[in-house]
C-alpha positions in Angstrom: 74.0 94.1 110.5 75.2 95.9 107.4 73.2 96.0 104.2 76.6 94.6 102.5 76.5 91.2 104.9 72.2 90.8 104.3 73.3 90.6 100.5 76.0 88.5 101.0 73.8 85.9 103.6 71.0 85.9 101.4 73.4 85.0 98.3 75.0 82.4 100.2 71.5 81.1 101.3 70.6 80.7 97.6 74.0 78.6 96.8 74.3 76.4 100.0 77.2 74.8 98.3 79.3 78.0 97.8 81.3 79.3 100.2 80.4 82.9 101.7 83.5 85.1 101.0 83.6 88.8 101.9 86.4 90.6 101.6 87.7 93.2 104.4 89.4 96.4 104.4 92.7 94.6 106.0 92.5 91.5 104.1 92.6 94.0 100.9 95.3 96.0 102.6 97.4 92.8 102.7 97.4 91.6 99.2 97.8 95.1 97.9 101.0 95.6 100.4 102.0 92.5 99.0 101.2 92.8 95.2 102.6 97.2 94.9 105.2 98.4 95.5 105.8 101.1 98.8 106.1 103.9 97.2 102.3 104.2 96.1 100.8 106.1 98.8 97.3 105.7 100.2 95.4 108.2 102.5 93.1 105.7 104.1 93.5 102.1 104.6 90.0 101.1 103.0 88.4 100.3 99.8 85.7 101.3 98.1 82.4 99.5 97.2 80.3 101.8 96.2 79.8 105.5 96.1 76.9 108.2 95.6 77.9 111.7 95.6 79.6 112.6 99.0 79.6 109.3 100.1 81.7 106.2 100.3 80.7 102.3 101.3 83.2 100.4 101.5 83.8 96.8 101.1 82.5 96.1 104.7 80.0 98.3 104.6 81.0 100.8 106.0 79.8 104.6 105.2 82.4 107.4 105.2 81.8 111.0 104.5 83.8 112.6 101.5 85.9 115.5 102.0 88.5 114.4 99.7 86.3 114.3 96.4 89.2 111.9 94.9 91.2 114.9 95.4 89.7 117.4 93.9 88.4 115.5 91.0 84.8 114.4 91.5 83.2 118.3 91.7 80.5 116.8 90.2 79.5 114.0 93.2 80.2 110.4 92.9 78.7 108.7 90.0 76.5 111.6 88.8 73.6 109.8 86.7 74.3 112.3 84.0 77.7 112.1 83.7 76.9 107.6 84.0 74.6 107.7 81.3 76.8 109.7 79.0 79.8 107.3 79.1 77.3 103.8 79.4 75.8 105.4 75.4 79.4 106.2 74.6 80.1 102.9 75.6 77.6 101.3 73.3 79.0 103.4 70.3 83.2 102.9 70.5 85.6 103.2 73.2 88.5 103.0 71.1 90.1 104.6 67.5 93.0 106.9 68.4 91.2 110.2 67.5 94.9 110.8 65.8 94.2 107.9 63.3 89.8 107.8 63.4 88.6 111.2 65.1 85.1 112.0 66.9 83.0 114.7 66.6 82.7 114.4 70.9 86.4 115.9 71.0 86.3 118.5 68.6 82.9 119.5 70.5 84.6 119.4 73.8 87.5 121.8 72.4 85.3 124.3 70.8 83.2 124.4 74.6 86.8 125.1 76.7 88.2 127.2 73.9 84.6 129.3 74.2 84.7 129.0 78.1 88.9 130.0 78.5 89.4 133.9 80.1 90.2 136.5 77.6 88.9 137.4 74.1 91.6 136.3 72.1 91.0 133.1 70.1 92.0 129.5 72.1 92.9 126.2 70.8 93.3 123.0 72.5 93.7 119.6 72.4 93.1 116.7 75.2 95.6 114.4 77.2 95.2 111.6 79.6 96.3 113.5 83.1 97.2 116.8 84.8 100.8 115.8 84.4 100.7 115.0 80.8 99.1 118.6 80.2 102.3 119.9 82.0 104.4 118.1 79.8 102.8 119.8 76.9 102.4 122.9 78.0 106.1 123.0 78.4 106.9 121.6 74.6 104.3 124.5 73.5 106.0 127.2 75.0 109.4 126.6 74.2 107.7 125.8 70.1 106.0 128.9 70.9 109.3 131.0 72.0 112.3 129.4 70.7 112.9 129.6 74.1 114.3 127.1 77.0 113.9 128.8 80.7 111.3 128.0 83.1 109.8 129.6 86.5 107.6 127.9 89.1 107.2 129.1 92.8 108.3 127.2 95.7 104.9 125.1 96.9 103.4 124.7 93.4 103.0 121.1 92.5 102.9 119.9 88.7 102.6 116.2 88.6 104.8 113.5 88.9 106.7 113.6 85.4 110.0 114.8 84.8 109.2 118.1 84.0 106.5 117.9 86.3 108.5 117.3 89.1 111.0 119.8 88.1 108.6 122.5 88.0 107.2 121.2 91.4 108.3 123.1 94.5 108.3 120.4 97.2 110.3 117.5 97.8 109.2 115.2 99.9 107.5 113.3 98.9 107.3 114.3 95.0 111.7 114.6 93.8 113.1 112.5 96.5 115.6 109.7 95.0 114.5 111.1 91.2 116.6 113.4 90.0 118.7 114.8 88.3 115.9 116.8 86.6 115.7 118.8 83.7 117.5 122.0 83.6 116.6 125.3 83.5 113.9 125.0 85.6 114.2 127.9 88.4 111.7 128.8 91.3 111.0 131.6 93.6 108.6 132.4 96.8 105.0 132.0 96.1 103.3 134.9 97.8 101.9 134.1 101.2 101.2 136.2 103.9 100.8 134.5 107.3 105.0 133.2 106.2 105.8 136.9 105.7 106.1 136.2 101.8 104.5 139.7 100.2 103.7 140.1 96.2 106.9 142.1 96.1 108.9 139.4 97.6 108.3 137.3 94.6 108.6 139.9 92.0 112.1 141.0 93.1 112.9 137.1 93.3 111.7 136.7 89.5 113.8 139.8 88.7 117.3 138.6 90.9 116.8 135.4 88.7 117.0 137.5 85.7 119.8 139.3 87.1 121.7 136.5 88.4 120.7 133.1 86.8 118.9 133.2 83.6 118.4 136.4 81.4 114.6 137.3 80.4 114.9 137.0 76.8 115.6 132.6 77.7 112.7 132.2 79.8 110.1 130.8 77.4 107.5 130.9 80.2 105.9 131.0 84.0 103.6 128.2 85.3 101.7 128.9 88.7 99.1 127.7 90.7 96.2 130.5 91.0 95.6 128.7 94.5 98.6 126.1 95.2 97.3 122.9 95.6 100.0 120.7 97.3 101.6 124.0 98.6 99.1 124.0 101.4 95.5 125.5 99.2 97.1 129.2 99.0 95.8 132.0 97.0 97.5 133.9 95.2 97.2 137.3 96.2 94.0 139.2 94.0 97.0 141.4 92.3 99.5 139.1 91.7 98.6 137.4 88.3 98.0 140.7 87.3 101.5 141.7 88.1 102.7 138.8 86.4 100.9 139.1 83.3 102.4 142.4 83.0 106.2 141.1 83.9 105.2 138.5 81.0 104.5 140.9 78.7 107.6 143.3 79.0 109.7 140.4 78.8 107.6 138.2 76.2 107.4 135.3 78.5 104.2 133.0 78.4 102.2 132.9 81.3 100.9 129.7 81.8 97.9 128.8 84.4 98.2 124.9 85.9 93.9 125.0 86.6 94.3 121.7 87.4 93.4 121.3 90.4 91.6 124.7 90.4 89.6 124.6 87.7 85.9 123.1 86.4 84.2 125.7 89.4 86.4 124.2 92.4 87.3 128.1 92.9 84.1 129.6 92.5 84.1 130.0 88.7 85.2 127.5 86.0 88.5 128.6 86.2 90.3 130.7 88.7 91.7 132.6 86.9 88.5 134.2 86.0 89.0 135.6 89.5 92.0 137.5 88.4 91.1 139.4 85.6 94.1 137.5 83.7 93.7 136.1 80.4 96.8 133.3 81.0 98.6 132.1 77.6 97.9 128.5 78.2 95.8 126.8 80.9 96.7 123.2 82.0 93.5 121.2 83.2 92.5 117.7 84.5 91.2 116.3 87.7 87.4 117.8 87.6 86.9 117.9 83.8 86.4 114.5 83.7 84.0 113.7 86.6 86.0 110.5 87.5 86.4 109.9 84.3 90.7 110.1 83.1 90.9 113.2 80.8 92.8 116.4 80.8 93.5 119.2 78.6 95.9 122.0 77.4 94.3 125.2 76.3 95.7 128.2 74.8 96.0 131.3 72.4 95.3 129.8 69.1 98.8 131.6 67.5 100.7 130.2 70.2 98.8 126.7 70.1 99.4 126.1 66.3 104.0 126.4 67.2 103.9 123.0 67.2 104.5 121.1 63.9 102.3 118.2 62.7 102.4 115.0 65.0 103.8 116.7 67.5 101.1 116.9 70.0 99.2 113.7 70.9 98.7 110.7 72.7 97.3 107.3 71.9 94.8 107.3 74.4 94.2 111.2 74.8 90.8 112.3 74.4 89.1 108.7 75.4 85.4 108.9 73.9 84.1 107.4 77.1 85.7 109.9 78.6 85.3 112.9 76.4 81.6 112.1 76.8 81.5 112.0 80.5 83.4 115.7 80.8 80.8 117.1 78.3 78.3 116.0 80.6 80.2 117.8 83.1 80.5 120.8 81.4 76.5 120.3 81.4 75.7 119.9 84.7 78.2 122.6 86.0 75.9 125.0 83.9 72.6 123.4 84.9 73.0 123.0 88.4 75.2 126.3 89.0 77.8 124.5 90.7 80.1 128.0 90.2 77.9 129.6 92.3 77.0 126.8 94.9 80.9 126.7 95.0 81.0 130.1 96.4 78.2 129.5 98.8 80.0 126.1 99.8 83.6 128.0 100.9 81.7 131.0 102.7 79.8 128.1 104.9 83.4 125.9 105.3 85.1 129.3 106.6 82.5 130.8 108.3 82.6 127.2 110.5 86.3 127.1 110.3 87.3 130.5 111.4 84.6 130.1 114.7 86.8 126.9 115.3 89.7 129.2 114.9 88.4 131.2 117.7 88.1 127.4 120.1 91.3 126.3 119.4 94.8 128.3 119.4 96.3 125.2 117.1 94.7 126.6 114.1 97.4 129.4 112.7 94.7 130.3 109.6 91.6 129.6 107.4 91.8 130.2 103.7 90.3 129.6 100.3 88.9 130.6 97.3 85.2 129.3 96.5 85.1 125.9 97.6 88.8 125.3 97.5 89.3 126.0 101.5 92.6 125.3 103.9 92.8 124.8 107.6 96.8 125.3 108.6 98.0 123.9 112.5 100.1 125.4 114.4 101.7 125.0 117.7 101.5 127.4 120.5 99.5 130.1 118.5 102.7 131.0 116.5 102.5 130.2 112.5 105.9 130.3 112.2 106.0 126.4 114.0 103.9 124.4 112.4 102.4 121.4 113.8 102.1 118.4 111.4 101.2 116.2 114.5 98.3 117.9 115.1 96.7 117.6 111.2 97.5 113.8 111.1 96.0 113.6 114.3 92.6 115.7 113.3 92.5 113.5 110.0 93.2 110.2 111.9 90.3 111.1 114.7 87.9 112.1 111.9 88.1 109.1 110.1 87.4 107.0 113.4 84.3 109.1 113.0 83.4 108.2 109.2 84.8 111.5 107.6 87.9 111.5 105.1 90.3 114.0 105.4 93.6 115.1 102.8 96.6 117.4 104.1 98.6 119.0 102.3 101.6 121.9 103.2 105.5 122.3 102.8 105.1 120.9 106.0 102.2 119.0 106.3 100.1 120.4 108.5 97.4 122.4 106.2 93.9 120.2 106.1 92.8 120.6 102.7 89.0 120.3 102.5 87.8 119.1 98.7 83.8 118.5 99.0 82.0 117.6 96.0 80.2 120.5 94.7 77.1 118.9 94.7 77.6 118.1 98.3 74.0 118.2 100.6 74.3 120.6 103.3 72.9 118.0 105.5 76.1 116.0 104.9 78.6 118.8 104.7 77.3 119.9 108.5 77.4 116.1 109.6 80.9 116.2 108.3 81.9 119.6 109.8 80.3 118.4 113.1 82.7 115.9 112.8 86.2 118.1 112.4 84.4 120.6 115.4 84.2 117.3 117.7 87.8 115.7 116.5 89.2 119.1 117.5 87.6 119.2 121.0 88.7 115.3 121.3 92.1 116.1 120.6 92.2 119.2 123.2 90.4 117.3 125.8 
């Protein structure tokens, strides 16, 4: 019997009068079917209890493995007690003044520590948001304040959140534009390199310059948002010389070059950001997800001369820059440095690949292994040939895993890339148990 039914018996025992109620997964499943509307997905059909780094109880006591990290978001482990303790004594203080009417002295510190931590030697500003999406949003307003400019490129793949411009950046339709649009103009995209689809660097440089021959000239283009490693697009790097050859292209033309880390960033790739992989210092960098630690903050940093285009009361948000929150992503910050969670990120993808690519050499369904630090992709295939890819298969793997207590995400054009998003501060006893698990859903499946 389950440590969540004891509890509940032994409450029950004390209040003989009051009726024992626990709740189940499908019960919960039911009223939320019946109280939301459809088009708010859900992975898994559970809900959550509890949670303690890479694990998750939920309401029936049951304990799943976490590959999903609340994609991407809780690097740091569920409920780190640092990152707990910051926002309870934050709690105690305020949670609430509008820093655009009462500021903090949490935020400002928080600014200064990205602005210090952001690639490049040129001076950085930056100010906070509520999501990835809203970050977009801003980025966009700063570069066209920035360039008197109205033109936008994004690759095919990249995802940028679910707002208008967002979307319109994004690259994949189902299930992110369908029934939306019409979305803003001037908003063009072009191949993201990938190599197992026969997509090379110079593929997508020529696309960039055809679109400047044949759609929108250079001089309108106020900037070019990408992905170091697309997310949504199926966790693909870029190639180590692209972003170089982009920053270049950016420069000739005076285009901004603008890095969405928000998915990437806070040492999901190996270093805080990604693009530190590159040797790129980007013009503005869009974050979220990871900063925060669970907690909802994001944040738009930037060259400080191209920060400042925007007048007075043009940039904010009433809730942007939470205190509660703004504490919990300075602990973050903190225990990113303290526990080297850059470099255990490293060590974490070389262990997920290493296991991965021996699967690779079991089963002919897997087309390719990939990743960049701990940010790692598994793509299906059917018949050994990348060129048909096999959805069926991934929902398959992530439906037999979680019979086995591990959560899986996909992600892909087409849906059949298993996108593996540990907590940094993962134990390798628990990343094994859940590798164990993929190795032996695989063999299940090809039994």
């Amino acid at each position: 019997m389950n440590r969540q039914v004891n509890f509940a018996k032994e409450m029950n025992m004390n209040a003989p009068n009051e009726k024992l109620t626990l709740k189940t997964n499908s019960e919960l499943m039911a009223r939320r079917t019946a109280a939301l509307p459809r088009g708010v997905g859900q992975g898994h059909a559970l809900f959550a209890e509890r949670a303690e780094n890479a694990e998750i109880w939920d309401v029936e006591g049951g304990r799943w493995i976490d590959f999903c990290a609340g994609i991407a978001v809780v690097n740091t482990g569920h409920c780190h007690p640092r990152i707990v303790a910051a926002a309870r004594q934050q709690l105690a203080a305020f949670t609430h003044t509008c820093f655009q009417v009462v500021a903090y002295e949490s935020y400002v510190e928080l600014c200064e520590r990205l602005n210090a931590a952001a690639p490049g030697s040129t001076p950085k500003k930056s100010f906070l948001v509520n999501t990835g999406a809203e970050a977009i949003e801003n980025a966009v307003k700063i570069a066209r304040a920035a360039t008197g400019r109205s033109g936008m490129i994004a690759f095919g793949g990249g995802f940028h959140g679910r707002t208008m411009f967002g979307m319109a950046l994004t690259g994949k339709v189902a299930p992110y534009k369908i029934k939306f649009g019409p979305f803003p103009g001037e908003i063009f995209h072009v191949p993201f390199p990938n190599a197992l689809q026969g997509i090379s660097e110079e593929d997508s440089i020529a696309a960039i310059e055809r679109l400047f021959a044949t759609s929108i000239e250079a001089s309108r283009v106020a900037a070019i948002f990408i992905e170091p490693v697309q997310g949504e697009g199926g966790y693909v790097p870029a190639p180590l010389g692209f972003l170089r050859r982009l920053r270049t292209l950016c420069d000739a033309h005076g285009i901004l070059l603008v890095a969405d880390e928000v998915q990437t960033g806070i040492a999901r790739c190996g270093k805080l950001f990604a693009s530190e992989h590159y040797g790129v210092e980007p013009d503005i960098i869009t974050m979220a997800k990871g900063l925060g630690g669970g907690l909802p903050v994001a944040a738009v940093v930037g060259k400080a001369h191209i920060m400042d285009a925007a007048d007075v009361g043009g940039l904010g948000s009433t809730y942007a820059g939470n205190p509660v929150a703004v504490a919990g992503a300075l602990a973050v910050l903190d225990v990113v440095e303290e526990e080297q969670l850059c470099a255990r990120s490293m060590a974490l993808g070389e262990r997920m690949r290493t296991r991965f690519s021996a699967m690779m050499e079991q089963f002919s369904t897997i087309a390719e292994v990939r990743g960049l630090g701990a940010m790692t992709a598994v793509e299906f295939c059917r018949n050994g040939d990348p060129r048909q890819p096999a959805a069926d298969i991934a929902a398959a793997l992530k439906t037999e895993a979680a019979k086995r207590g591990l959560l899986l995400l996909l992600c892909g054009p087409h849906g059949n890339v298993l996108r593996v998003m540990v907590p940094l501060t993962i134990s390798d006893a628990v990343l094994n148990e859940g590798l164990d698990i993929i190795e032996a859903s695989l063999h299940a499946l090809n039994a």
